[in-house]
ZAKOL-713776 format. One record per atom (N, C-alpha, C): atom name; residue number from 1; x, y, z. Coordinates in nm, 3 decimals. Layout:
// ZAKOL-713776
CA / NUM / X / Y / Z
...
//
This chain:
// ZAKOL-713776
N / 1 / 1.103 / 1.628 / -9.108
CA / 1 / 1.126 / 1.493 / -9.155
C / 1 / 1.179 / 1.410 / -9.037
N / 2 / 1.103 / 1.253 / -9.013
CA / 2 / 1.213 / 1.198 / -8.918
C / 2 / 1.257 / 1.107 / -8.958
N / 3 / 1.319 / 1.042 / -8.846
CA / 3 / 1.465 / 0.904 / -8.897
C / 3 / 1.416 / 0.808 / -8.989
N / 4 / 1.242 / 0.785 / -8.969
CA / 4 / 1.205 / 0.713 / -9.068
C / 4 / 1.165 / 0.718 / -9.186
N / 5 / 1.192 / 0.862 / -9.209
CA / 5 / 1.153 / 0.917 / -9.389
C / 5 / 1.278 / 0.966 / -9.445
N / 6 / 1.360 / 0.981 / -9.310
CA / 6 / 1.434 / 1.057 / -9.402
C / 6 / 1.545 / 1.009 / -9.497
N / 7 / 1.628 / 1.096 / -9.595
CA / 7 / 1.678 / 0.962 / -9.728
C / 7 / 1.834 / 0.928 / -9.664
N / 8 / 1.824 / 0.834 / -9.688
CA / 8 / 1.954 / 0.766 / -9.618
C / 8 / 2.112 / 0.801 / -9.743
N / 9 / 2.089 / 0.814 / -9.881
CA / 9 / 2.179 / 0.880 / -9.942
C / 9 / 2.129 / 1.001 / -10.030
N / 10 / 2.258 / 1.051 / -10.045
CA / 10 / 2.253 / 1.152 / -10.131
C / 10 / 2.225 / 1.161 / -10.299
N / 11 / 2.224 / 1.249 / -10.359
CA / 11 / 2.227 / 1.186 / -10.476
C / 11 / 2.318 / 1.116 / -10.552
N / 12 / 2.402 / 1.147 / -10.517
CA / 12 / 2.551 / 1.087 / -10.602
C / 12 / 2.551 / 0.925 / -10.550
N / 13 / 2.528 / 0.856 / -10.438
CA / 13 / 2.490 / 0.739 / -10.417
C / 13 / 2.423 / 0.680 / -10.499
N / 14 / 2.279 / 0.723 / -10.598
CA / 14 / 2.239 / 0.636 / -10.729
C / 14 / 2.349 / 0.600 / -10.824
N / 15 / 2.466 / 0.672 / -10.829
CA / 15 / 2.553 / 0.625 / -10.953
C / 15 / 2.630 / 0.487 / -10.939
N / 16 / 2.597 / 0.395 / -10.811
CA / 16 / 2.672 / 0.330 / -10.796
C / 16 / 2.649 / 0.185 / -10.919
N / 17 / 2.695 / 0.139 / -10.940
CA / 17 / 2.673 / 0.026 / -11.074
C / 17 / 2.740 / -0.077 / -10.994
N / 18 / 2.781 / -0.118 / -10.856
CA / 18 / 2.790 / -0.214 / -10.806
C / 18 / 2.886 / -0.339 / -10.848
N / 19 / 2.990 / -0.240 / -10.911
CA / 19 / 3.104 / -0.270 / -10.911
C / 19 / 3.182 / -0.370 / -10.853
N / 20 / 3.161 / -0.340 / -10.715
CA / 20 / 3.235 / -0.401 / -10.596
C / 20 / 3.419 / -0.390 / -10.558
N / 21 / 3.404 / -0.261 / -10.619
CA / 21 / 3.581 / -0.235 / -10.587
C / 21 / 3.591 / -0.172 / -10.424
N / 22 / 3.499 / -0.149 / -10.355
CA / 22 / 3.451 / -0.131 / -10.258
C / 22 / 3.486 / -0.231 / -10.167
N / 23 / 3.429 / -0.322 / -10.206
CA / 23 / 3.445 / -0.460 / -10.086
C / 23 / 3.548 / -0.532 / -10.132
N / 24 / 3.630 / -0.486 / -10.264
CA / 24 / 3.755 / -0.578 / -10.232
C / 24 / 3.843 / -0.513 / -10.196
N / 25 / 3.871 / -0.384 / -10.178
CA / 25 / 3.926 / -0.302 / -10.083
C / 25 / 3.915 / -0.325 / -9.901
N / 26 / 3.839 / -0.380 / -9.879
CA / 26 / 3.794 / -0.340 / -9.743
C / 26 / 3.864 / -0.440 / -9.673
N / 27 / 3.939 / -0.408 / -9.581
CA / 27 / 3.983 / -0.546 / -9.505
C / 27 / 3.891 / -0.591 / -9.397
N / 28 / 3.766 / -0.516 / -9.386
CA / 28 / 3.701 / -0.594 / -9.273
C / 28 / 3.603 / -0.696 / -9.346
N / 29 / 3.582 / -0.684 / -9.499
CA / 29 / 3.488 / -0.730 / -9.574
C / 29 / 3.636 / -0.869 / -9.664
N / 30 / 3.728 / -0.835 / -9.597
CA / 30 / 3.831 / -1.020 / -9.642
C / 30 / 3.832 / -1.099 / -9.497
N / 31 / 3.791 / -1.019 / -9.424
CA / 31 / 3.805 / -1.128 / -9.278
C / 31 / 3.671 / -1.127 / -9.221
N / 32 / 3.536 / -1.041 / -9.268
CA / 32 / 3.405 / -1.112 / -9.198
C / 32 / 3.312 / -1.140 / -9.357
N / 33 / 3.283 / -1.244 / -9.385
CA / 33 / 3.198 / -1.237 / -9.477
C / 33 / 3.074 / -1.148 / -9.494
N / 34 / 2.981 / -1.178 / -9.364
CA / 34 / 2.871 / -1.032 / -9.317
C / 34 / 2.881 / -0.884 / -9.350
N / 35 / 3.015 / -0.844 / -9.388
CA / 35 / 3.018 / -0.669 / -9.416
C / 35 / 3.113 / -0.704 / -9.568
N / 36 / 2.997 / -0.630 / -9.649
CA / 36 / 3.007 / -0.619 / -9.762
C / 36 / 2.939 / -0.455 / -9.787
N / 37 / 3.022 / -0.372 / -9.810
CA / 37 / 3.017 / -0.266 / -9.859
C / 37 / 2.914 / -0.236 / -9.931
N / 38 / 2.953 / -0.323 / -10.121
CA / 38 / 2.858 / -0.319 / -10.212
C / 38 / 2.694 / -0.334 / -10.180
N / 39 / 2.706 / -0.420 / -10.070
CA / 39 / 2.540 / -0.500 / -10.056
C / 39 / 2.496 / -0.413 / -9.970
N / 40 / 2.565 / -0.301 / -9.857
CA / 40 / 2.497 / -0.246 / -9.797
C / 40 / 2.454 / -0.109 / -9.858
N / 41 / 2.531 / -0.077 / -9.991
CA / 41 / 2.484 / 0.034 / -10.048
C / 41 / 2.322 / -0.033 / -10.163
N / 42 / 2.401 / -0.140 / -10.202
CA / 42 / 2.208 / -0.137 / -10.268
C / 42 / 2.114 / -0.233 / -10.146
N / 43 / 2.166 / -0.252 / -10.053
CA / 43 / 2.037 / -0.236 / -9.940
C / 43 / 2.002 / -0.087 / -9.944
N / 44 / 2.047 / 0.025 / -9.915
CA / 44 / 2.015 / 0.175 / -9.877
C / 44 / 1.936 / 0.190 / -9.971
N / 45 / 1.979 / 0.120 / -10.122
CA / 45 / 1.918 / 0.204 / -10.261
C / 45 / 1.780 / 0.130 / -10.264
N / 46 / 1.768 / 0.022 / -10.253
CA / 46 / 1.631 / -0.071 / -10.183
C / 46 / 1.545 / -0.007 / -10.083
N / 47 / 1.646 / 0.109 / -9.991
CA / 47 / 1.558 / 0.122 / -9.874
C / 47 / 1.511 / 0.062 / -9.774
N / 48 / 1.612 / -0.059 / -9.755
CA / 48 / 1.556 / -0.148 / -9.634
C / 48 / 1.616 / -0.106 / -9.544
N / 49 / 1.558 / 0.011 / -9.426
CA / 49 / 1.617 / 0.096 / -9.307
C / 49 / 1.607 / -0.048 / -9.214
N / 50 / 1.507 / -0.127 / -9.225
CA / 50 / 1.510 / -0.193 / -9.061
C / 50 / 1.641 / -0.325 / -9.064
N / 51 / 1.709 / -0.310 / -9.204
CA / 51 / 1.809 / -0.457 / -9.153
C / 51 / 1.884 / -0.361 / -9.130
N / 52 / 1.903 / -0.225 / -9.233
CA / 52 / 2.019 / -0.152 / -9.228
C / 52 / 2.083 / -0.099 / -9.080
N / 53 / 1.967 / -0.027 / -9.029
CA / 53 / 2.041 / 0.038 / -8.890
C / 53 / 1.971 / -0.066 / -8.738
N / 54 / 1.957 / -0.213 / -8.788
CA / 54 / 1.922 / -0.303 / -8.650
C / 54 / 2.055 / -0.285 / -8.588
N / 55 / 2.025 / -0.356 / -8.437
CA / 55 / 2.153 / -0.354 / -8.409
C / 55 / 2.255 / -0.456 / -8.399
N / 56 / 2.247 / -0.562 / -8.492
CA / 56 / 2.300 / -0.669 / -8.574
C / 56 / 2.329 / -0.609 / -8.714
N / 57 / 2.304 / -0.538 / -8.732
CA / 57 / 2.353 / -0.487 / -8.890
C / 57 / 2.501 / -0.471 / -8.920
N / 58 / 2.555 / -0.544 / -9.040
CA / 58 / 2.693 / -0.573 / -9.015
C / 58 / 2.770 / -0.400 / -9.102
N / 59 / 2.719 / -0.324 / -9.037
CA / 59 / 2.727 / -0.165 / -9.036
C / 59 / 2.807 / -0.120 / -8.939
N / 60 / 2.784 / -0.231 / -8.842
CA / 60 / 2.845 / -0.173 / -8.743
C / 60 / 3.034 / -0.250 / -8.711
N / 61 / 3.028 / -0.320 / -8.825
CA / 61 / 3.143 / -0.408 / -8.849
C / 61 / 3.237 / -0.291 / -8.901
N / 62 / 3.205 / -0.194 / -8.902
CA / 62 / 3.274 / -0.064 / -9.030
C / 62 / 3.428 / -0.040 / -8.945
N / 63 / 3.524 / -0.032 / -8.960
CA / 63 / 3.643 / 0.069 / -8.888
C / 63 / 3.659 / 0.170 / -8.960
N / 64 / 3.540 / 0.207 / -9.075
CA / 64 / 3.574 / 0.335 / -9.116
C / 64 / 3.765 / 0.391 / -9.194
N / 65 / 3.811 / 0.281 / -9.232
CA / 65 / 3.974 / 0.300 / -9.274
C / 65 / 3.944 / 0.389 / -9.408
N / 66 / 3.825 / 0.411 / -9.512
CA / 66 / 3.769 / 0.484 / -9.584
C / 66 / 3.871 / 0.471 / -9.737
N / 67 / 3.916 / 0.344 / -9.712
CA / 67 / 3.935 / 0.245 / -9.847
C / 67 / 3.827 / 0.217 / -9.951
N / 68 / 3.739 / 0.238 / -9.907
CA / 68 / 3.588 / 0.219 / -10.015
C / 68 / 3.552 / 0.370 / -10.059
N / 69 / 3.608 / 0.475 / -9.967
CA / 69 / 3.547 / 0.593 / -10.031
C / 69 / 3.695 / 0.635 / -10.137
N / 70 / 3.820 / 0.617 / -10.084
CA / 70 / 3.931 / 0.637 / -10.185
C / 70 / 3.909 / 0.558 / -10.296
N / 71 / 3.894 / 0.449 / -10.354
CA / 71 / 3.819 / 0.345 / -10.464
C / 71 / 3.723 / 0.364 / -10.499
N / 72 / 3.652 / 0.425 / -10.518
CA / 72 / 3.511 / 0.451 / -10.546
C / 72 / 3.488 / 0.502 / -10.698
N / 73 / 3.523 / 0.411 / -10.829
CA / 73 / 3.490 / 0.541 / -10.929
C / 73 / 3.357 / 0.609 / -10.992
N / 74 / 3.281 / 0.579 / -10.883
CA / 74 / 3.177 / 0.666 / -10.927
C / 74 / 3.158 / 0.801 / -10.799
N / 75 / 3.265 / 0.796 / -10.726
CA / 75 / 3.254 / 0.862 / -10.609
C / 75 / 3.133 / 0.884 / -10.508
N / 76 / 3.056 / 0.751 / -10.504
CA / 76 / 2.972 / 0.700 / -10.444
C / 76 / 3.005 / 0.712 / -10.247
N / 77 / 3.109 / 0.714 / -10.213
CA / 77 / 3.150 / 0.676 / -10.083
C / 77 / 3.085 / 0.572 / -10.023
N / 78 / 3.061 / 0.430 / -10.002
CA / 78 / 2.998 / 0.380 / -9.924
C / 78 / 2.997 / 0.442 / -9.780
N / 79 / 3.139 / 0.423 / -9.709
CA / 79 / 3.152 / 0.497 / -9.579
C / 79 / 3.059 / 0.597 / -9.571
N / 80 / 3.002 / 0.719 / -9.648
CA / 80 / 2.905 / 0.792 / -9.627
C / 80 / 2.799 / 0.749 / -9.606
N / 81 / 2.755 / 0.647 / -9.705
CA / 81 / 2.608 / 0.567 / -9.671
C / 81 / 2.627 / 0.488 / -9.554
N / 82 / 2.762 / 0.432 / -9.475
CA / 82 / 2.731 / 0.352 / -9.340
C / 82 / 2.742 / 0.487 / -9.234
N / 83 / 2.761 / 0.576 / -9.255
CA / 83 / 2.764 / 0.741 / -9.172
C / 83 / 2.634 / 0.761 / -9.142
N / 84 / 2.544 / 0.755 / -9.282
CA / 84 / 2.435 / 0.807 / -9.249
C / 84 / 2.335 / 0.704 / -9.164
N / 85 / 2.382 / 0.576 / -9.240
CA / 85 / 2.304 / 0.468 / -9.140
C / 85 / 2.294 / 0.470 / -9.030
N / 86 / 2.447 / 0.468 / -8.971
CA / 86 / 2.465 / 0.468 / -8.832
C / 86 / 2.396 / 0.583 / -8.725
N / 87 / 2.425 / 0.708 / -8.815
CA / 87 / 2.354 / 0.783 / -8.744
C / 87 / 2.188 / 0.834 / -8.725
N / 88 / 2.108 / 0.686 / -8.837
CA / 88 / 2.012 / 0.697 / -8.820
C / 88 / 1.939 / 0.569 / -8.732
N / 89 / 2.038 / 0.527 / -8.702
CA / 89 / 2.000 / 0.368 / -8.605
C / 89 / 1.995 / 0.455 / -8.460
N / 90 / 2.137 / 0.590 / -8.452
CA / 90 / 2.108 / 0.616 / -8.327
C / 90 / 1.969 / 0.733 / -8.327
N / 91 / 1.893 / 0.789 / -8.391
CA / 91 / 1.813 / 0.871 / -8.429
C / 91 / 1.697 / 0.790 / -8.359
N / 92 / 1.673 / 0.680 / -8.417
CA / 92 / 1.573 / 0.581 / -8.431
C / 92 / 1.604 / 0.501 / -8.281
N / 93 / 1.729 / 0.526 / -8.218
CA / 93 / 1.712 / 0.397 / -8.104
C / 93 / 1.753 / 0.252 / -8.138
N / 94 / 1.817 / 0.222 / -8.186
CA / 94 / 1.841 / 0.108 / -8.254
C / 94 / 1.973 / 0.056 / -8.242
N / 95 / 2.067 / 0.140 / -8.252
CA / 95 / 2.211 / 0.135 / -8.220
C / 95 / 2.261 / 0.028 / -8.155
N / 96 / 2.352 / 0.002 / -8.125
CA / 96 / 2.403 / -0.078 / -7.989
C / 96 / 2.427 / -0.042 / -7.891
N / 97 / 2.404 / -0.070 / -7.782
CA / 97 / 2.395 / -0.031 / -7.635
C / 97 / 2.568 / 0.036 / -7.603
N / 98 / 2.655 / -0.048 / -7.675
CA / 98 / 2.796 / 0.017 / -7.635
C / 98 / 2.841 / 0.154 / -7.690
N / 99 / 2.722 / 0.183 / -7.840
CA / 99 / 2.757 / 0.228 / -7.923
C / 99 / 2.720 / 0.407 / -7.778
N / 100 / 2.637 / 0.388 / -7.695
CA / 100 / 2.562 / 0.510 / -7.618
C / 100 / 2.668 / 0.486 / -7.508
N / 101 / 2.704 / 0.340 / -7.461
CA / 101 / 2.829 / 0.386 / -7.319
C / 101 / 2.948 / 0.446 / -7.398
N / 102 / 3.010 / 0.448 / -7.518
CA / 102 / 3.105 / 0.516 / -7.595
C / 102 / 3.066 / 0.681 / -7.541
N / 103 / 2.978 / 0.689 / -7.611
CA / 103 / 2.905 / 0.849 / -7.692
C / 103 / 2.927 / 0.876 / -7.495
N / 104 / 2.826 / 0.822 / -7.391
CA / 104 / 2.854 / 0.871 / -7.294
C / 104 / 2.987 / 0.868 / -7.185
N / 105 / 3.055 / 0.843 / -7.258
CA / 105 / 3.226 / 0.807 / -7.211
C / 105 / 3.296 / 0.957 / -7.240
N / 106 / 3.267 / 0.952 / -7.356
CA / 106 / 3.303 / 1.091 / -7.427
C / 106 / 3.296 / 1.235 / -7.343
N / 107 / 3.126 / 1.239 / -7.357
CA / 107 / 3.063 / 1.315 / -7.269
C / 107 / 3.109 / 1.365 / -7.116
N / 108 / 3.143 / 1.277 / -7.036
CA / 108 / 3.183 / 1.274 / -6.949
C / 108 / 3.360 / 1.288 / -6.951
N / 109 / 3.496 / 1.223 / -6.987
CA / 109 / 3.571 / 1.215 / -6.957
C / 109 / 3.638 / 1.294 / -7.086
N / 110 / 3.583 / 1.288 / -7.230
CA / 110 / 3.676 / 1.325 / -7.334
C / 110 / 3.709 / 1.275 / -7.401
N / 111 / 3.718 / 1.158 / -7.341
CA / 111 / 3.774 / 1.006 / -7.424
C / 111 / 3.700 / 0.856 / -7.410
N / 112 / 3.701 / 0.826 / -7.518
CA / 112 / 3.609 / 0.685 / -7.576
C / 112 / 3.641 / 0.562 / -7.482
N / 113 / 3.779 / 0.590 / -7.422
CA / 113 / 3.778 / 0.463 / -7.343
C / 113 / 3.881 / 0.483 / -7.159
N / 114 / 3.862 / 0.443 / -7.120
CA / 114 / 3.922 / 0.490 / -6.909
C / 114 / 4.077 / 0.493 / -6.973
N / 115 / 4.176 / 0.605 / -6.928
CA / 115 / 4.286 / 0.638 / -6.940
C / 115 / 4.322 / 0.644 / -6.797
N / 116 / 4.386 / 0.528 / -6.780
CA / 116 / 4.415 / 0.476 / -6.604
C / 116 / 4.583 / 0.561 / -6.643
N / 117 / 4.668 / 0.531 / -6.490
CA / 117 / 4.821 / 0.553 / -6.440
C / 117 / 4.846 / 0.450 / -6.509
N / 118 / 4.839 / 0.318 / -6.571
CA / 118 / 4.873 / 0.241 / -6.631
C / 118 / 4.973 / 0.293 / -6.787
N / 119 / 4.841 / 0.342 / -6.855
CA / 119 / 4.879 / 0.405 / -6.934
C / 119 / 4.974 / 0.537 / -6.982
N / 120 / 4.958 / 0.630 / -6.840
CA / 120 / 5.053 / 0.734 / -6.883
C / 120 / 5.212 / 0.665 / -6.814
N / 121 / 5.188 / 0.582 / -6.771
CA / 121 / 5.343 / 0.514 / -6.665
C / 121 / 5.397 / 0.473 / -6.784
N / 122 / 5.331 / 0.411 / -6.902
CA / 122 / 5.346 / 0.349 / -7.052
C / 122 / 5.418 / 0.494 / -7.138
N / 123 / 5.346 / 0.552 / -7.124
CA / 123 / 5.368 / 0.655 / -7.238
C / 123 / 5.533 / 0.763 / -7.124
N / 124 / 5.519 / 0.754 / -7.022
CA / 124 / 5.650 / 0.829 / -6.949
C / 124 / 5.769 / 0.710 / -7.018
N / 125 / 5.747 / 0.598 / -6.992
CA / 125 / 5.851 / 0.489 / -7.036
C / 125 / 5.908 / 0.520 / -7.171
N / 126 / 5.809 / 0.587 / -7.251
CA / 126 / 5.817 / 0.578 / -7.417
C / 126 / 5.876 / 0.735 / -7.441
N / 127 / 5.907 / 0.799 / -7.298
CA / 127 / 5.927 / 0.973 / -7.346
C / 127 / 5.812 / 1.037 / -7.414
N / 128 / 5.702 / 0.987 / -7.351
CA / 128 / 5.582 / 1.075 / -7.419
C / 128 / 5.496 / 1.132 / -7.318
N / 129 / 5.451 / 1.242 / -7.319
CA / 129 / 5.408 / 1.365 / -7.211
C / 129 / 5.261 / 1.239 / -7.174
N / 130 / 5.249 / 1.273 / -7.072
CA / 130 / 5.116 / 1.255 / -7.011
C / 130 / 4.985 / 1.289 / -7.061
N / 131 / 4.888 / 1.211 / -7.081
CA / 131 / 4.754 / 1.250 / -7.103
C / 131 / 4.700 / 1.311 / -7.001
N / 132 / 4.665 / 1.455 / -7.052
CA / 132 / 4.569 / 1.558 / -6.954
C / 132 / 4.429 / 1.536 / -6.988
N / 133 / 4.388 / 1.561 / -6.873
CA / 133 / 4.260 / 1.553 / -6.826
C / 133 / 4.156 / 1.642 / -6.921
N / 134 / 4.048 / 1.604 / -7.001
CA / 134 / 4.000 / 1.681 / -7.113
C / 134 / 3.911 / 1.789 / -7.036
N / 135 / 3.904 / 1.925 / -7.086
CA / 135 / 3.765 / 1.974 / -7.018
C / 135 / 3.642 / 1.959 / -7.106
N / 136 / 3.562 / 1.908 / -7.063
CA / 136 / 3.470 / 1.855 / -7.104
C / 136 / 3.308 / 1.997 / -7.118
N / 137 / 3.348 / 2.048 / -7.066
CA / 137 / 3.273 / 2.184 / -7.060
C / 137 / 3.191 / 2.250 / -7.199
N / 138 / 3.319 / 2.271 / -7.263
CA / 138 / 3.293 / 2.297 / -7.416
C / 138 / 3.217 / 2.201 / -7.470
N / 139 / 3.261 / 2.059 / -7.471
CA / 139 / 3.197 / 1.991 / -7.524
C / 139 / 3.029 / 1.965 / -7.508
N / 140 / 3.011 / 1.980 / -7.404
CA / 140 / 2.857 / 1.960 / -7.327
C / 140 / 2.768 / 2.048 / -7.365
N / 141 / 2.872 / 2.174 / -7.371
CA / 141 / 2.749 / 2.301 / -7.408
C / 141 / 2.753 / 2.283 / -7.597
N / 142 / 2.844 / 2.243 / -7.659
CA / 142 / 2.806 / 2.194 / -7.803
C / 142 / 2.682 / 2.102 / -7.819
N / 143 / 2.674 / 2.028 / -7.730
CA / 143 / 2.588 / 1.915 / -7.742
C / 143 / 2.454 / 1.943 / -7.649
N / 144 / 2.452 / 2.050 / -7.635
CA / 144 / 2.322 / 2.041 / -7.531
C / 144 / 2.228 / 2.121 / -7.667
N / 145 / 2.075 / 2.041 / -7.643
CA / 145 / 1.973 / 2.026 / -7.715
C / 145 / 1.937 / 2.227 / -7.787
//
């Protein structure tokens, strides 16, 4: 099966009745109008993959705080349906370009974003041990094809 057949939810995702206790939970869906929880789960149930995982899709608005999957009484998870999206935008190529300098940040250093002397001079100030250097070794051979 590939990114373009394959089903974007599970079954328990049909039970949703669109409620919307989902998006009034969500604090990214009270401060951007564009990410609405509810609408992106019956987009999925519609099946419209090409607004869902573009890379304007307000999917990618998610912080994932997983307030929509704790609220959920049909235990629908939206967060699962923007999981699977997301990871079928990167399947498909579609993603956002930062979304691959992240993933290859990772890859390389361990961590999602540059951990300068800035930061551990911050964290010595605060009595907090130093960030060590990740080995990245393990990780690479998890991820190799």
């Amino acid at each position: 099966m590939d990114a373009a057949t394959e089903p974007l939810l599970e079954e328990n995702k049909f039970y949703c009745f669109q409620c919307g206790k989902c998006t009034s939970v969500c604090p990214v869906a009270s401060y951007d109008e564009r990410f609405n929880p509810r609408l992106i789960v019956l987009t999925a149930l519609f099946g419209d993959r090409s607004s869902l995982a573009a890379q304007d899709s307000p999917i990618w608005l998610c912080t994932t705080c997983y307030n929509c999957h704790e609220h959920c009484p049909q235990d629908v998870s939206p967060i699962d349906v923007i999981y699977n999206i997301k990871n079928l935008a990167a399947r498909m190529g579609t993603a956002p370009e930062t979304c691959e300098q992240v993933a290859q940040a990772i890859i390389k250093t361990g961590f999602a974003t540059q951990v300068g002397g800035s930061v551990n001079s911050r964290r010595k100030r605060l009595g907090l041990p130093e960030i060590e250097e990740v080995k990245t070794d393990e990780l690479a051979a998890l991820l190799e094809p």
